[in-house]
KOLGUMI-491353 format. One record per residue (C-alpha): x, z, y; residue number from 1. Coordinates in steps of 0.02 Angstrom, whole numbers, always signed. Example, Ala and Ser with C-alpha at 12.3 -4.5 7.8 and 13.67 -1.06 7.14 Angstrom:
BEGIN
{{+615; +390; -225}; 1}
{{+684; +357; -53}; 2}
***
This chain:
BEGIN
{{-808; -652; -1180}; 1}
{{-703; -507; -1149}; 2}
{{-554; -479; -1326}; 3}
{{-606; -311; -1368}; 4}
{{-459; -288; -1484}; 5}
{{-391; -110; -1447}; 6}
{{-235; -84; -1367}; 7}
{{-124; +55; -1312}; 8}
{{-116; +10; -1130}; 9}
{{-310; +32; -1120}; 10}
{{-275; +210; -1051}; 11}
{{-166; +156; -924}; 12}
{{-271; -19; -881}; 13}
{{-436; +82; -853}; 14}
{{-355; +242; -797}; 15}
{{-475; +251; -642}; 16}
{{-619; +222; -743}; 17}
{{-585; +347; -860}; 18}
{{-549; +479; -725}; 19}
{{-718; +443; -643}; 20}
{{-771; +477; -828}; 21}
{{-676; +639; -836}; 22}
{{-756; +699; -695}; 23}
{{-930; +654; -750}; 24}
{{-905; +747; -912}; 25}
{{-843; +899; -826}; 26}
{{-1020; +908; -712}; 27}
{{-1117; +897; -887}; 28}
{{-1021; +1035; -985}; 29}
{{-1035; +1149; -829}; 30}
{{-1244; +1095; -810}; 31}
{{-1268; +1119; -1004}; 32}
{{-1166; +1284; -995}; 33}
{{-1293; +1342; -881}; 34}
{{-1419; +1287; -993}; 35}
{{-1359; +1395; -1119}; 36}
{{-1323; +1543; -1062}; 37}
{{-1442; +1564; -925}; 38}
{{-1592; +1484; -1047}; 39}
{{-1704; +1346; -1031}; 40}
{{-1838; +1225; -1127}; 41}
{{-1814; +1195; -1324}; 42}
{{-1797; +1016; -1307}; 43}
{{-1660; +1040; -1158}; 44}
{{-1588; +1184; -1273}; 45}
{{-1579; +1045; -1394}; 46}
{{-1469; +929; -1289}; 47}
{{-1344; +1060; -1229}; 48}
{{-1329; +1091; -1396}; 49}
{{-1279; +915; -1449}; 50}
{{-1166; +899; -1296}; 51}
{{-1077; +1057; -1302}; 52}
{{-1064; +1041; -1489}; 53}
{{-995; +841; -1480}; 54}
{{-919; +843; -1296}; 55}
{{-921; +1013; -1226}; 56}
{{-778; +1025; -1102}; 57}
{{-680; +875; -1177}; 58}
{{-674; +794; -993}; 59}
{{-546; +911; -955}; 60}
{{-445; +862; -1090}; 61}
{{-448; +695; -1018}; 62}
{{-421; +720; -852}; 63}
{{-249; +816; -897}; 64}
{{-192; +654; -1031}; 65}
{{-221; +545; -884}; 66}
{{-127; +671; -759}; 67}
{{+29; +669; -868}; 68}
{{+40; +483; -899}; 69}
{{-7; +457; -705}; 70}
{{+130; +569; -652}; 71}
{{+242; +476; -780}; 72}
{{+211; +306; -700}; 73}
{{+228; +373; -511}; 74}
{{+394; +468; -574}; 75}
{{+457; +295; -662}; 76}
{{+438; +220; -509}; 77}
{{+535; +344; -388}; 78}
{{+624; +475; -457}; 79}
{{+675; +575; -283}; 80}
{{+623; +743; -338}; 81}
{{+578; +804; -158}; 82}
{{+484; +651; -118}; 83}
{{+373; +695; -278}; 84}
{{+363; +844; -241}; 85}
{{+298; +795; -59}; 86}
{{+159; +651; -103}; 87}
{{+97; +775; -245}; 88}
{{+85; +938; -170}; 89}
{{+2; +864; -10}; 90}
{{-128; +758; -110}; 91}
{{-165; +911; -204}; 92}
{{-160; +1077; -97}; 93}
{{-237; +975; +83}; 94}
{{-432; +975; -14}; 95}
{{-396; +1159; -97}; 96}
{{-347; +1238; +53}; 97}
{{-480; +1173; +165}; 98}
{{-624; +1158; +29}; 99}
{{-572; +1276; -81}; 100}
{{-500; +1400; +85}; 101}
{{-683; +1392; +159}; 102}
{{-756; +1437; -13}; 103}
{{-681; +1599; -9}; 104}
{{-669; +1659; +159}; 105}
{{-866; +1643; +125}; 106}
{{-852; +1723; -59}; 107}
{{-726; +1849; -41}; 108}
{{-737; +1890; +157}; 109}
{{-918; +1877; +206}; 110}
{{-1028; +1894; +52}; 111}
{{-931; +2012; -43}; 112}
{{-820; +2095; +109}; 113}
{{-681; +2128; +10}; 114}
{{-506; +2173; +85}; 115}
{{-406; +2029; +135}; 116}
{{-284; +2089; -7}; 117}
{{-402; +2027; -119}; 118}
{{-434; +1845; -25}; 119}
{{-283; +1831; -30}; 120}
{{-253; +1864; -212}; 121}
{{-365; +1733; -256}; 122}
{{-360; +1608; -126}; 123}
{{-166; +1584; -195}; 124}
{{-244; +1613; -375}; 125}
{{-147; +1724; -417}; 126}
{{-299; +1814; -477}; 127}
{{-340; +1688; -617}; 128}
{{-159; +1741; -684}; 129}
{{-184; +1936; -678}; 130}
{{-370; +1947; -699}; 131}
{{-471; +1786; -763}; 132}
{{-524; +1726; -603}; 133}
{{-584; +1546; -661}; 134}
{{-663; +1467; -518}; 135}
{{-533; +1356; -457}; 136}
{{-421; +1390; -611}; 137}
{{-364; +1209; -639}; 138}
{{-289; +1182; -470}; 139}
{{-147; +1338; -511}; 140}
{{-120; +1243; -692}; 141}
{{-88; +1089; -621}; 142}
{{+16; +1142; -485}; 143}
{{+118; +1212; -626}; 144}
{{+141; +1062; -713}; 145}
{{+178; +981; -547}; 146}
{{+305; +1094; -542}; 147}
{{+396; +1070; -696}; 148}
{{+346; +892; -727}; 149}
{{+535; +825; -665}; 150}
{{+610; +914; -818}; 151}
{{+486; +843; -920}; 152}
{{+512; +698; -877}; 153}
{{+680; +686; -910}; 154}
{{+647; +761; -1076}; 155}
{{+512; +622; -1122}; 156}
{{+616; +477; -1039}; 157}
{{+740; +463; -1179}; 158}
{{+737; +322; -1339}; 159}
{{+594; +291; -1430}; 160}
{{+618; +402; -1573}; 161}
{{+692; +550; -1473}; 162}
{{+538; +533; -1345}; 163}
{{+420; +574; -1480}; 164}
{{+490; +691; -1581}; 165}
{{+539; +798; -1416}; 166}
{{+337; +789; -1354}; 167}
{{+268; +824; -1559}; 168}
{{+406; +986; -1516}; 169}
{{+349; +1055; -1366}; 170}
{{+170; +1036; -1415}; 171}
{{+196; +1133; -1598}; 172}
{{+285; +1262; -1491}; 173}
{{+150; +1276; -1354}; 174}
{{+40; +1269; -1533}; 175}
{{+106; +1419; -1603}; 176}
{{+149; +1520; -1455}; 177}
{{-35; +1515; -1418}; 178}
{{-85; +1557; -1574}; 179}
{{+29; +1709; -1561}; 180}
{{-44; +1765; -1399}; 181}
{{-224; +1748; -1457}; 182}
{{-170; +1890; -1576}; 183}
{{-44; +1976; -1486}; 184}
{{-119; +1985; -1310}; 185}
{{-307; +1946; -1333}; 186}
{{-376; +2008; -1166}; 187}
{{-228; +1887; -1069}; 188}
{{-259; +1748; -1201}; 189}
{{-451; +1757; -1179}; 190}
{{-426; +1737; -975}; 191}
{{-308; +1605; -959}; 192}
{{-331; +1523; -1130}; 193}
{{-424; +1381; -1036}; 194}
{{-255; +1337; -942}; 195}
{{-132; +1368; -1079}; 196}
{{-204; +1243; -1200}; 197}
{{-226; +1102; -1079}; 198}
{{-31; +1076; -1083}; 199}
{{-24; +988; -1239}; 200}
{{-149; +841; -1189}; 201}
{{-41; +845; -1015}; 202}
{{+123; +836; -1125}; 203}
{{+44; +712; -1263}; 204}
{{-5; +609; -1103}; 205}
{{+155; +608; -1032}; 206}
{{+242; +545; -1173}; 207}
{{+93; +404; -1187}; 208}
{{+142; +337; -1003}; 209}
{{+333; +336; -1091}; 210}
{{+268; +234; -1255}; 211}
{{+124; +106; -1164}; 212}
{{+256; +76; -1014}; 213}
{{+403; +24; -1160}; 214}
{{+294; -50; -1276}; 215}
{{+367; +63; -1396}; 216}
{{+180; +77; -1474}; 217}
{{+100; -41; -1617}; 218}
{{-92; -90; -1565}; 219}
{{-120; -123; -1755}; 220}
{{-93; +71; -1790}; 221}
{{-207; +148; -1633}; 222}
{{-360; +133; -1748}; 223}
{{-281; +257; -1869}; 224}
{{-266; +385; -1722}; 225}
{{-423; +327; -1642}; 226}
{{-504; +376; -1829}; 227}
{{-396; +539; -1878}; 228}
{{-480; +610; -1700}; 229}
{{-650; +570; -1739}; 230}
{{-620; +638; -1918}; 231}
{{-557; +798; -1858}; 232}
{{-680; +838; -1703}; 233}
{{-804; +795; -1870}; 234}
{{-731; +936; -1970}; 235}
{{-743; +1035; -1849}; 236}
{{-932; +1014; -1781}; 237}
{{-971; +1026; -1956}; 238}
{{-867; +1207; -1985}; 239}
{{-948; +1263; -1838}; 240}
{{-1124; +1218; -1891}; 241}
{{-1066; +1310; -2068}; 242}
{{-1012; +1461; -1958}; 243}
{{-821; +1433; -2028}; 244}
{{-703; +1488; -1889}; 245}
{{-549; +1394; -1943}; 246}
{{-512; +1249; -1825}; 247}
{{-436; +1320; -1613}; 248}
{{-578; +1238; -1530}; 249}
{{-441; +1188; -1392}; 250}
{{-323; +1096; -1531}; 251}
{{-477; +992; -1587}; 252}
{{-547; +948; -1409}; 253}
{{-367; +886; -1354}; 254}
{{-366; +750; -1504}; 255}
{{-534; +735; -1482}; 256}
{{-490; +680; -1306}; 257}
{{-361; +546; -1357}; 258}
{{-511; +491; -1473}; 259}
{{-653; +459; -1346}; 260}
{{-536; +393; -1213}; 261}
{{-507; +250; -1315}; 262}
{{-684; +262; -1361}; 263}
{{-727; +260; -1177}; 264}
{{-617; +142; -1136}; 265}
{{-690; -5; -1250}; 266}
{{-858; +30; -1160}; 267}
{{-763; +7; -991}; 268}
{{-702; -161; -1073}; 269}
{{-862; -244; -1111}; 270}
{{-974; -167; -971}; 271}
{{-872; -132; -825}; 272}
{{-1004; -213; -681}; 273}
{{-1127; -198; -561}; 274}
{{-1182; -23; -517}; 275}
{{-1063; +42; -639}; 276}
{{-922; -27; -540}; 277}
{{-961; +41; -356}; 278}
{{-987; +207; -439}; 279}
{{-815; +205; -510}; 280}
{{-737; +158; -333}; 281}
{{-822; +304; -257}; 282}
{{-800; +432; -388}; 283}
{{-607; +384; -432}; 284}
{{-571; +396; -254}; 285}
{{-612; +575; -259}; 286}
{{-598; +660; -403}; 287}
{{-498; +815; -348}; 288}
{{-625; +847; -192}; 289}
{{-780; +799; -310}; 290}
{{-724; +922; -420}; 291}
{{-689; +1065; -319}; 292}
{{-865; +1051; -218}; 293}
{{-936; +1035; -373}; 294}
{{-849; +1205; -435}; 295}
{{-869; +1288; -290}; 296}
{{-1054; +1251; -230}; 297}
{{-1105; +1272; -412}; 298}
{{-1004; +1468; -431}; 299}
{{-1107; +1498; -230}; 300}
{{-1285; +1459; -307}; 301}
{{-1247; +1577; -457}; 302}
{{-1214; +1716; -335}; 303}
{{-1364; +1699; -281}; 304}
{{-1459; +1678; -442}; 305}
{{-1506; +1508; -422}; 306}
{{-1579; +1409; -578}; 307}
{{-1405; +1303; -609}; 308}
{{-1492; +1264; -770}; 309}
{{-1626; +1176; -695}; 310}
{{-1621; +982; -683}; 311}
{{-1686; +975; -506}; 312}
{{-1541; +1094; -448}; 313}
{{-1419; +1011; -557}; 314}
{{-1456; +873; -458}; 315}
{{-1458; +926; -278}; 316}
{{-1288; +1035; -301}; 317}
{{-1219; +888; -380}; 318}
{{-1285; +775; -229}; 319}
{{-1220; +886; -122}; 320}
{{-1041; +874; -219}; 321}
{{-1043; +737; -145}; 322}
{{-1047; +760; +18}; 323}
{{-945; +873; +57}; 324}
{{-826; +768; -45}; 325}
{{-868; +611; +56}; 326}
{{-869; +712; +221}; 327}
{{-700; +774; +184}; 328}
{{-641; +633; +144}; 329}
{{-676; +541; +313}; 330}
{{-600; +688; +403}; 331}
{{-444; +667; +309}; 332}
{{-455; +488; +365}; 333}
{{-459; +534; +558}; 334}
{{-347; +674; +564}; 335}
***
């Protein structure tokens, strides 16, 4: 039998698994989205209402906690600046441009037949920084933190003490400087809001890959975080159900993303087998491709009013996800 006794490193010991997971989640919010806003059955209705109201688009959350403490552990290991900037940029812009490149030449160029201006615009996505643009928003954020992730680095890598109170910083700042644009600057806040808020879960995960790497971290204490997550994303499904506006849906989910990792990850811990297994080893081995098919075939059928919100569709565009994430894949692996 398995000791199911939490510990710190669980993030970084299932870190595939929990991508794969990430990725899942994602699919779901977007599918129950749909179901929401476009309509469907009162039982379904039902469902997306649990999940949006419990998970909603918490897999993000994840995905960027792992990104940071993954990009901490690659750094750690070799710290050549241009070299990280090489392996990163490669592994990241070689599926946009050619999967996210086709998407809109056939959005922008032949359904719409706008000026190549605007293909351009947001083929670089620069559009998602100007005017909202969401589609393949996350790829421009975390080229970003690509960017800038050396000086964080450097920031985080300091003693123990330092190294968190420098990361609880930057995230109160990030905190209060979006809290400032939400009222300051509410159409720019309401476009790119989506981006701005995933840099603290990207920052907290940084500074995670620091602690679990050091063993700076007590296992005895990761209930009490585990617990104050659980409480909060509580508090806040229940002010929500109230109608009280009071708790940044983004602060919540990003706790709320520490929470269910760890959640997630004892799961992993007792029933990582079988089926459950190959599925990982597919999905982690594509998670950027899988998600930008997924994006992008799913923002092509709603062009042409096609019921995302039904299960069957769900289904097929998800299938078909896939394999254009499998096909590119094995081109990659020829070229």
């Amino acid at each position: 039998m398995r000791n199911t006794i939490l510990k710190w490193d669980y993030l970084s010991r299932y870190r595939s698994w929990l991508f794969s997971v990430s990725i899942v989640l994602v699919m779901f919010s977007h599918y129950f989205e749909d179901v929401v806003g476009i309509g469907s059955g009162s039982m379904l209705r039902k469902i997306a209402d649990i999940f949006n109201g419990t998970i909603g688009t918490v897999g993000v959350d994840i995905f960027c906690l792992l990104s940071g403490m993954g990009l901490y552990y690659s750094y750690s290991k070799n710290s050549d600046t241009r070299s990280f900037y090489k392996r990163r940029f490669c592994k990241l812009l070689l599926p946009y441009v050619t999967i996210g490149g086709l998407f809109w030449i056939i959005k922008d160029l032949l359904i719409l037949r706008l000026p190549l201006t605007d293909f351009v615009w947001d083929f670089t996505m620069i559009s998602f920084w100007t005017d909202g643009c969401r589609t393949t928003w996350f790829v421009s954020f975390i080229a970003i933190m690509y960017i800038v992730f050396p000086v964080l680095y450097r920031m985080i890598n300091v003693p123990k003490f330092h190294s968190f109170v420098i990361a609880m910083l930057i995230c109160a700042i990030f905190t209060f400087s979006l809290i400032w644009l939400s009222c300051a600057h509410k159409w720019y806040y309401a476009n790119t809001e989506l981006a701005l808020w995933r840099c603290l879960p990207f920052v907290i995960g940084t500074y995670l890959g620091a602690a679990i790497k050091n063993n700076w971290l007590n296992d005895n204490k990761l209930w009490l975080l585990v617990g104050m997550g659980i409480v909060l994303k509580g508090a806040y499904v229940f002010a929500t159900v109230r109608e009280i506006n009071f708790f940044p849906t983004r602060l919540v989910s990003c706790f709320w993303a520490i929470s269910l990792s760890y959640i997630v990850a004892i799961l992993i811990d007792r029933f990582r087998f079988g089926i459950f297994e190959k599925a990982n080893l597919l999905i982690s081995a594509l998670t950027l491709e899988l998600y930008l098919s997924h994006v992008v075939v799913r923002h092509l059928l709603r062009m042409f009013d096609v019921p995302t919100n039904n299960i069957l569709v769900f289904m097929g565009y998800i299938a078909l996800s896939f394999v254009v994430s499998i096909a590119y894949g094995r081109l990659k692996s020829k070229l």
